[in-house]
Each structure stands twice: as C-alpha cells, then as structure tokens.
C-alpha positions, 0 to 999 in steps of 0.5 A: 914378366909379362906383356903388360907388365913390360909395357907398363914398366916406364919410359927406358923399359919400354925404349929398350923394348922397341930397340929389341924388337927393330933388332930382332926384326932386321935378323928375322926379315920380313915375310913380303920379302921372303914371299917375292923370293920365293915366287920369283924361284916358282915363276913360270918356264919360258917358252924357250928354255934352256936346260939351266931354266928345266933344272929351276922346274927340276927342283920344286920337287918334293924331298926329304926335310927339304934338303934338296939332295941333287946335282944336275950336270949338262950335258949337249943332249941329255941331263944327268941328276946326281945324288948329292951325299953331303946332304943325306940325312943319316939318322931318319935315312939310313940307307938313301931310300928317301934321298933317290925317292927325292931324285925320282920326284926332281925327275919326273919335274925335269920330264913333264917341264921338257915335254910342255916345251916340245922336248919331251924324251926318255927318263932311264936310271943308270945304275953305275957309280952311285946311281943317277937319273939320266934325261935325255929330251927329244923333239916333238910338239909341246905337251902341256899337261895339268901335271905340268902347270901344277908344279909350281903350285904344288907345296907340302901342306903340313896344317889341318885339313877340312874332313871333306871326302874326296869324290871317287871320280877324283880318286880315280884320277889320281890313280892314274896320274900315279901309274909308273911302272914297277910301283903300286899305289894304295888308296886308304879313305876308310876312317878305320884303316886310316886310324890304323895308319894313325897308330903307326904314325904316333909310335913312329914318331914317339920313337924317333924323338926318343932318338937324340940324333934324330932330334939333332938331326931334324933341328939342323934342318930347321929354319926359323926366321924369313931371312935364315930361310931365304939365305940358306935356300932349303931346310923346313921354314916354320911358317911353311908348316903354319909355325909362327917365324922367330929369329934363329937363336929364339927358333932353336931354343924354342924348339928344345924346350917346347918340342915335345912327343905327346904335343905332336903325336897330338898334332898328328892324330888330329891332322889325319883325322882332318884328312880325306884319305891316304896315299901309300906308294909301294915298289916292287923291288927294294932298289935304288931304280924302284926307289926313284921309280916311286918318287915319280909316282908321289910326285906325279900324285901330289901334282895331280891332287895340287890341280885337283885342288887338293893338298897333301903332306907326308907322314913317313914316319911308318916307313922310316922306323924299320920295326913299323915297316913291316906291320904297314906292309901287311896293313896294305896286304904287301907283307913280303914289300917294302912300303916306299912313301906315305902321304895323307891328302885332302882339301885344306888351306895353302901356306907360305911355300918352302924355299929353293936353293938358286940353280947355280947351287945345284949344278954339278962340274961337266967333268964331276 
C-alpha cells in the first residue's frame, strides 16, 4: 500500500494513521530537543573549572563507534583516564588498538582544556595494570589555542564533501599541529593514491560485512531515534551520519533489510572521491603507548582541520582487516609498521553532532 493510497483509504484509516504516527513520534522524540541536549553536553569550559568540568572537554573526543570507552578518576593532583573494557568492541577491535587510540584522542582534549585555564601539565602513559593515561596539571598563564576552541565543534562528518583542494599552506599546518612524538603522519592528496586507499576501503568493508558478528557487532552500537540517542548517551545516531531518524524497533529492522555491501562500498567510493585528501597516522611502535600516542595525533589533526574549516571522517576499515594492513603499510612506504588510524578530510556540510554520556557516567570510584 502506498502513501496515496493510505491517505486516500477513508476516514478510520486515515485516523489510525494519525494516531501511528503521534505514537511513533513520542518514541522517536524530536530533533530540537536532542539537538539542545547535545549542546548543552558541548557548552563552553568555565573559566574556573574543576577537573569534573575538563573530563566534560575530555570526552568530546573521537572514538571508536562512539562507544566512549573511558573512565576518569580524580585525583587531588592528577587524572587517571582508564579503559573501560565492558565497552570494547571485539569483533572490529580484536586487540583494543582503536579503544587506547580512543584514550589518546580523550587525552590530548583533557591537556589542551587544562593549559587554556592555566594548568597546562604533563600527559604520560602508565603502563601498569591494564594501561592508562595519566594528567598530572600544573600552574601557569592560560594557553588558549585554536586546537582548543575546536574541540566542541569538531564532529566526524560522515556525508559528501565538495571535491575542493585544500591549499598547502593549510596542509602544512595540519602537519604540524599532528606532530607527537613516536608518530608519523602521511598526507595523500594525489587522486591516484587516494583510489589506491579506495580499494583497500571497498574490500575492507565487503569483508567485515560478510562477518555475521561484525554486523551484530555494528548494529548493537546503532541508534535510530532522537530519544534512544539522548537516553542511552553514545552509539553512531543516524542523523549524525546524515541517515533519516526512525523509531528504534523500524531503525533496526531497516537495517537488516537495506543494509547491504554493494550499497556502502558505493557510498564509500563515492565519499572519497568527494574528499580533499587522506590522513594516514602511523606509530613507530606496535604498543598500547604508541597506540594512544597516535590518538593525539588524529585528534590534534581533526581539531586543527575543524578550526581550518575543514571536516573529517574515518575510514579504518584497511586497518581493522588484518590482511589489508599490510598492503596500506607498503602503500605508504612503511612495510615493517603497523598503520594506526586513517581519515579522509576536506571541506564539507556540518551534521547533527553525536551525543555524550553525562560526566557522572564516566567517573571511576577513587579507589577503583
């Protein structure tokens, strides 16, 4: 039955219909009250914050499907940010690298908030136990940066971009910005290279979603609706991907039947093609250090592009299938490395932004 014919179909029809749709409305929720959610989650730092105000600016960094896979605990003089393993992802994460890269990012937030409010300090990695970050802020006259300001602006924007070349004055500056010790950045703006990184992306992603437990994986990490986003806090909102919303049982059904390979390998090519250039961020070391070392790098990068006017979007699929890895390590000339994280970028429209679990939610027991 289609649209006309339903409207058309008499009085009790069309009734029903209405009382569907005020039904499905109160479960999706509304996109105005999801969107001053979300701002409030990316107002600006006060200007005496307290550390439970830097983990807020801690956690509107990049991750992994949005899962938010950290814990902070306060200290009297220092910030330990913690993985937190009940939100791994198994499947497209087998080993952690992209939940300690995801440390990394929330990091490198946790430092460029404290320097603009004078406590800019020491970030060190502390490998005991399962591995954590450790801040440790000091005193001093504020820092604001650009990196800074950017942070809660910057969003992954997975949606067309608009095919314009970046000039290499800005490239340059976004080399910089990534600069951090033990990590090494490559630029790809030649189209060639680029569709070399294309392929890798396409058979990438045919393979994971040949995967029946990626699929169940990616799916549980979906969220459909306005009001499933806000109440659950995290998880990749359709809208933020430029997807219609939908309530939660349609989103899912939707999702088995539409979602298929040959559609996104489509959408994917299609996306890069639309992009300015590639940001590939490899570690000199295989190690959980190195892992979050590259975290600040991407995130140092995204935040640069977001003051650049730029927006950015990850395509890590070459990364996450290990039988890739090793052609994108020679197609950068880094055979004997394993490439961290990769990320197309370039000038593009902005999107609703992802929500944020509430500070309380992330905070870890002194004595955890």
């Amino acid at each position: 039955m289609n649209r006309r014919q339903f409207i058309t179909g008499g009085g009790a029809l069309a009734l029903a219909g209405v009382g569907a749709a005020a039904f499905s409305f109160a479960r999706t929720g509304s996109m105005a009250d999801y969107a001053a959610a979300v701002a409030a989650t990316r107002a600006g730092l006060s200007e005496r914050p307290q550390f439970a105000d830097f983990v807020r600016f801690a956690t509107l960094a990049a991750n992994g499907h949005n899962t938010q896979p950290w814990r902070f605990r306060l200290g009297e003089d220092h910030i330990t940010i913690l993985p937190d393993f009940a939100r791994r992802t198994p499947v497209v994460d087998p080993d952690d690298h992209h939940l300690f890269a995801s440390l990394g990012c929330t990091a490198e937030n946790l430092a460029l908030a404290a320097a603009a409010r004078g406590r800019r300090g020491e970030l060190r990695f502390d490998p005991t136990g399962n591995g954590s970050a450790v801040f440790e802020p000091g005193a001093g006259p504020a820092e604001r940066s650009v990196l800074f300001e950017a942070i809660p602006k910057r969003q992954s924007t997975r949606a067309d971009y608009d095919g314009r070349s970046i000039a290499t004055a800005d490239l340059e500056t976004l080399a910089a910005a990534a600069r951090v010790p033990g990590v090494d950045l490559i630029l790809l703006t030649d189209r060639q290279q680029i569709e070399r990184v294309r392929d890798l992306v396409v058979a990438g992603n045919s393979a994971q979603m040949a995967d029946p437990a990626f699929m169940r994986e990616l799916k549980h990490w979906l969220r459909f609706a306005p009001r499933q986003a806000l109440e659950t806090g995290d998880g990749l909102f359709s809208a933020a991907s430029g997807n219609p919303t939908a309530p939660a049982w349609l989103g899912g059904l939707m999702f088995d039947l539409l979602f298929r390979a040959a559609t996104e390998n489509d959408k994917h090519a299609r996306q890069l093609h639309s992009s300015a250039g590639i940001a590939i961020f490899v570690s000199e070391r295989d190690d959980k250090e190195h892992w979050m070392r590259a975290g600040r790098a991407c995130q140092r990068f995204a935040l640069q592009a977001t003051a650049l006017g730029l927006k950015h979007a990850f395509i890590n699929q070459p990364v996450e299938v290990a039988a890739l890895r090793l052609q994108l390590a020679s197609l950068v000339g880094m055979p004997r490395r394993r490439p961290d994280i990769v990320m197309r970028f370039g000038y593009g429209p902005a999107l609703p932004f992802s929500p944020r679990r509430p500070v309380e939610a992330v905070l870890a027991p002194a004595d955890a």
